[in-house]
N, C-alpha and C positions, 0 to 999 in steps of 0.2 A: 401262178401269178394272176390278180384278179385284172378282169378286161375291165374293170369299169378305171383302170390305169391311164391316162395319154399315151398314145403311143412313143413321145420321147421319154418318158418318167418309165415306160415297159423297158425302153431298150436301156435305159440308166442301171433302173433295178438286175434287169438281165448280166452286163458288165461285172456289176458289181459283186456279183453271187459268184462270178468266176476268178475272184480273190480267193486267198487261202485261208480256211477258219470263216468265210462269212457265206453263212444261209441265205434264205429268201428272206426269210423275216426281218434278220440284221441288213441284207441289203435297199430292203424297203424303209427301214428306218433310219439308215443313213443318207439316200436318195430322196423322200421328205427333210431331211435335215439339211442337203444341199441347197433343197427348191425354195426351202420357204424361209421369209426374212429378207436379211439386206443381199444381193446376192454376187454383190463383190469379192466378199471369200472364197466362193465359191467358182469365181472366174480366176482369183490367184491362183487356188489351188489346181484347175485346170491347164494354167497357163505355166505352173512348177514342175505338174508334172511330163508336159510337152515339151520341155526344158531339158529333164532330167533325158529323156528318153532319146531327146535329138545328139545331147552331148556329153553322157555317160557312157564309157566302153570298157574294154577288160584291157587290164596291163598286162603287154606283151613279156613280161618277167613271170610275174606269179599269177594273174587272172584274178586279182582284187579287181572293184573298181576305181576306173580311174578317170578323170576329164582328160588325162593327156598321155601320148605312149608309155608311158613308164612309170605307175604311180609313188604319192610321194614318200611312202616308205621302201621301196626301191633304191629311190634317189637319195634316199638319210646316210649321208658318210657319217652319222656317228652310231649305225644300228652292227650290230655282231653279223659281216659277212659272212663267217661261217659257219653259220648257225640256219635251217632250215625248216620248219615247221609246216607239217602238213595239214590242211584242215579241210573241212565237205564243204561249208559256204563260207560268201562272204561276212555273213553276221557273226560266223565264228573269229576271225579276225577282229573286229568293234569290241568281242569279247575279250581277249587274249589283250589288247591294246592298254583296255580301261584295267584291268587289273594291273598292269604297270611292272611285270616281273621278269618278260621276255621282251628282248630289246633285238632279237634276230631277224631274220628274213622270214616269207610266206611264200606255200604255195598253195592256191586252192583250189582243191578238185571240183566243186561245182556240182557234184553228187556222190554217191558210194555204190562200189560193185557189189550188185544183186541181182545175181542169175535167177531166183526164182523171178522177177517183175522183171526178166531179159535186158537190162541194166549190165553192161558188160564195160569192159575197161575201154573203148572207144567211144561209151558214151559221154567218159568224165575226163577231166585234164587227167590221168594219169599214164597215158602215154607219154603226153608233153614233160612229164615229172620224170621219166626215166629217160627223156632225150637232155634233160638238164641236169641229172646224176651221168648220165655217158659224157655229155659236152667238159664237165667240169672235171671226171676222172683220167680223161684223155688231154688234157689242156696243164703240158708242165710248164709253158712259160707265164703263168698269168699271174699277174700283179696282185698283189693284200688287199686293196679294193679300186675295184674298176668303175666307175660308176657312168662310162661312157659304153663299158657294156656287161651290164651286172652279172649277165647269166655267166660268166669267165669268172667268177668269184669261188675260191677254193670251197667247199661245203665240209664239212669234220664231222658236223652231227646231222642226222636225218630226225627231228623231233614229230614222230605220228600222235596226232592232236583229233584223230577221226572221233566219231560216237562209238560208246558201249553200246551201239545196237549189233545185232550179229552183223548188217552189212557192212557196220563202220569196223570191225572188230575183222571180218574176211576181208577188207577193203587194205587194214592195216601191215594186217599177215603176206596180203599180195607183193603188196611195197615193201614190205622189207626183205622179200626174199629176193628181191631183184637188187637193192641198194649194197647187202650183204655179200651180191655177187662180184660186185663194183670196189666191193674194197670201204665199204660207206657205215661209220658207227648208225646204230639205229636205236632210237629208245622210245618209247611208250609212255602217253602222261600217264602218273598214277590215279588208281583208281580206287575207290572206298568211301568212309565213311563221311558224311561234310562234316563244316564247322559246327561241331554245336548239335550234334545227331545224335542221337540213344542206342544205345545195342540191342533193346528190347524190340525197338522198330525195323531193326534192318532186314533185308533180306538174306540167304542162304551166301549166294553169289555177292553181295556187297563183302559180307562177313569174310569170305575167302581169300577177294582181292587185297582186303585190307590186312590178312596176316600175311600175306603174299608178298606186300608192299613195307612191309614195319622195317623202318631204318630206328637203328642205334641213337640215345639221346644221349 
């Protein structure tokens, strides 16, 4: 970082580099792009983000975020109680939402189990996920939906929604062999070809998944 900086514009740039995906270079060009001009946006955007941080936390149900204990897909009596979807982050959620095709519940682990990078299953909500597959397999008198206390909601399917990366892929295997024990259906989104994708471009392993996964038309 070059000293001929101010030392507030150094510690800007600094901050900013320790985002995900931005360099020094992108942090310097964003940190000019805050300083210079009218720089009232630049105080909102400080003051949205001081916002976000003081009043956003994790839903004591699934660990989305939430502004208040129980977010408000939790609280949707008209979402499929029994329906459970596991996924690594929050953003996979925004995902699954905007496509429009799952209308169940979430849980989100918040990372994937990778013992090479010592990333082990206390470091992600998946303990919490098998104390909420015990609470619900042990719980016969619980009401079709509870929403005074969600985690009592019957679960039928266990849907793992982790990454095709080997952690998300060992992450999935972990989970279901615990859910399986519990008495808990478990399934896997499928995996293969997109819309709209050539045969000639795929890979070996796309190719595989995809005859793996061919249902009957």
């Amino acid at each position: 970082m070059s000293s001929s900086y101010p030392a507030a514009m150094r510690r800007l740039i600094n901050e900013l580099s320790k985002l995900p995906s931005i360099g020094e270079k992108s942090a310097s060009r964003l940190a000019y792009h805050l300083l210079s001009g009218n720089k009232e946006p630049s105080l909102v955007l400080a003051r949205a983000i001081e916002e976000a941080v003081e009043q956003i936390k994790l839903c004591r149900v699934c660990f989305f975020l939430s502004e208040e204990e129980v977010c408000s897909i939790c609280s949707d009596a008209g979402r499929d109680f029994d329906k459970l979807c596991v996924v690594e982050k929050p953003v996979d959620v925004i995902a699954l939402e905007r496509c429009g095709g799952y209308r169940g519940l979430y849980h989100v682990l918040h990372g994937a189990w990778s013992p090479l990078k010592g990333v082990g299953p206390e470091h992600t909500k998946i303990d919490e996920l098998i104390v909420r597959l015990k609470q619900d397999s042990n719980d016969v008198n619980r009401a079709a939906v509870n929403l005074e206390d969600p985690l009592s909601n019957e679960i039928t399917e266990l849907i793992l929604a982790t990454s095709t990366t080997v952690e998300g892929d060992a992450t999935a295997l972990y989970i279901a062999n615990y859910a399986s024990e519990l008495g808990v259906a478990v399934t896997r989104i499928a995996q293969g070809l997109p819309k709209g994708g050539e045969l000639e471009y795929a890979d070996e392993m796309t190719l595989n998944l995809s005859f793996r996964g061919r249902r009957e038309l």
